[in-house]
N, C-alpha and C positions, 0 to 999 in steps of 0.2 A: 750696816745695811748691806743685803744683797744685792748684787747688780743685775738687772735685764740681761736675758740670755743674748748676747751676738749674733749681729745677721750672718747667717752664711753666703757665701757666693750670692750678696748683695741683696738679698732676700731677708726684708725686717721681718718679715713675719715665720718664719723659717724656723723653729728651735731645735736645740741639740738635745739629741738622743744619747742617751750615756752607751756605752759601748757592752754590750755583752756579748760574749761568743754566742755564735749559734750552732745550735742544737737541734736534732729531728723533734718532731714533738711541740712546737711552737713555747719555746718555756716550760716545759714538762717535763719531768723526769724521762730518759731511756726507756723509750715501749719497744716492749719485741716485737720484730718485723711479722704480717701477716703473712700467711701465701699464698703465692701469686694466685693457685688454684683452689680452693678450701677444699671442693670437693671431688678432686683427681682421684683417692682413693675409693671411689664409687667407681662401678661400671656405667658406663653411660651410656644410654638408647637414642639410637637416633628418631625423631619422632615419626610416626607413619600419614601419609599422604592423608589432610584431613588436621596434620596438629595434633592427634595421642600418641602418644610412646606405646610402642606393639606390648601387648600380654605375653608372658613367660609360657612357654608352650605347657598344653593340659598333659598332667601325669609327671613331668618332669622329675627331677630330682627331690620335688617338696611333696611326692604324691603318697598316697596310704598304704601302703604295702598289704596292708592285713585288709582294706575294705577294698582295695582291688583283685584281691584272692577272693574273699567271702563273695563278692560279685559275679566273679568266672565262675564257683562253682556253680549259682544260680543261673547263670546263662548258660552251664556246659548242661545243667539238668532240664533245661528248657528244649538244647538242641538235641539233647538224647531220644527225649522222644519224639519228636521232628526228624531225626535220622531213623529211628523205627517205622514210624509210619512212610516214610521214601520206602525202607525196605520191604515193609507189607504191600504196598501199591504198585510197588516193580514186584516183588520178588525176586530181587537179587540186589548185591551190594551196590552201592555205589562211590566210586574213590572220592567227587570233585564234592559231594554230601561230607564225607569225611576230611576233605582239605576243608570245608566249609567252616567244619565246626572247632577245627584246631585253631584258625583264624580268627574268629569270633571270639571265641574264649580267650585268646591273647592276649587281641587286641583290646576288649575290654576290661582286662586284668593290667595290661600294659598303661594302657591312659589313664586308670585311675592307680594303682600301686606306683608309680615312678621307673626311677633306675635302680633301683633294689635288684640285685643279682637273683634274690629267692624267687621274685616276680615269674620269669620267664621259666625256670625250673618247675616251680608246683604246676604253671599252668599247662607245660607241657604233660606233666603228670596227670592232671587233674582233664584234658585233654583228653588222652589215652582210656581212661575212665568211663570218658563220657563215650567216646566212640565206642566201646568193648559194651557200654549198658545201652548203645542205643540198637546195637545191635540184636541184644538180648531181649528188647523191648518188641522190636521188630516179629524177631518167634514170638514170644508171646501174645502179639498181637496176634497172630495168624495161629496160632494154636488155640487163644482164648474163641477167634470167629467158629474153630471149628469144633470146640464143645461148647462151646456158649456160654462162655461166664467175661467176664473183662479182664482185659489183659494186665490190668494192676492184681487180681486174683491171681490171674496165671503164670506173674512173675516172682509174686509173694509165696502162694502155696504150694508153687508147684516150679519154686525154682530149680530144685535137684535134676527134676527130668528137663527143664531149658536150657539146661548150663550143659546138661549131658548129649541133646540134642545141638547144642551149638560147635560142643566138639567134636562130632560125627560128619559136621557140616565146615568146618574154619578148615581151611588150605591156607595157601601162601599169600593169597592175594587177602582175605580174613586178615592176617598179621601184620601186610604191606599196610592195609588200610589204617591202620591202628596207630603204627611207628608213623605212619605219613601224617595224621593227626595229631600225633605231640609236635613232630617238628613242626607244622605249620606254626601250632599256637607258641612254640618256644620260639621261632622269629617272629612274630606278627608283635606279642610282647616286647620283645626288644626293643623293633622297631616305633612302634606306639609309643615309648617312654623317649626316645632322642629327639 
């Protein structure tokens, strides 16, 4: 017959616990240690005034490259002839018209394409374009007034004599205008994607 377990330290009701080492795990096998931070390797956002974590700024590095080019050209062909008609309405150039449209076209090629090195590049290019056609728009515009037909006529059928009119007419300041139009748009892009 087995005996009742012994009081301890005079305590009848007291039983003894058989002795086992102890272990992390409460009797479980070795679990590996979690850690401390699970998710340290995240970047982490501080949250903005209000309780949301800020949005990753527009264009960034995750932007379209190819639909923020296809865009600048639509916006540089928009301010082409917008620079034309400034031109027909002064009659004469004008530069901050041509910083206008470097910038526009950048910047919208810039927010939507990302930080794509190509981004700022084309749109400079495609910049320089648009100021050279808004130019040409601009003669034609005031050439079409003065035979009477529309200056989408006058630029289409009768580009040889606009283009050749334009080079009788472009000086220095013609070419300042043009190179000042890409640079805008090749910073304004940069800038808009950081």
């Amino acid at each position: 017959m087995t005996q009742p377990p012994q009081p301890q330290d005079g305590n009848p009701y007291a039983q003894q616990q058989p002795q086992q080492p102890q272990q992390p795990g409460y009797g479980y096998p070795q679990q590996p240690q979690a850690p401390q931070q699970p998710y340290a390797a995240f970047p982490q956002q501080q949250p903005a005034p209000g309780g949301f974590a800020p949005m990753p700024p527009a264009g960034g590095s995750g932007g379209n490259p190819a639909l923020g080019i296809a865009v600048g050209v639509v916006v540089a062909l928009i301010l082409a002839w917008a620079y034309g008609a400034i031109m027909k309405a002064t009659e004469h150039e004008i530069g901050y018209a041509a910083i206008a449209v470097g910038f526009l076209v950048g910047l919208v090629a810039g927010k939507l394409g990302g930080r794509n090195m190509a981004v700022p590049v084309v749109s400079a290019l495609v910049s320089i374009g648009a100021v050279y056609l808004g130019q040409l728009t601009g003669l034609a515009m005031a050439y079409g007034d003065y035979v009477h037909i529309s200056f989408i006529k006058a630029l289409t059928d009768q580009f040889s004599l606009i283009s050749e009119a334009w080079k009788q007419e472009a000086d220095f300041k013609t070419y300042a205008f043009i190179v000042i139009g890409g640079i805008a748009a090749f910073g304004s892009a940069k800038k808009a994607a950081s």
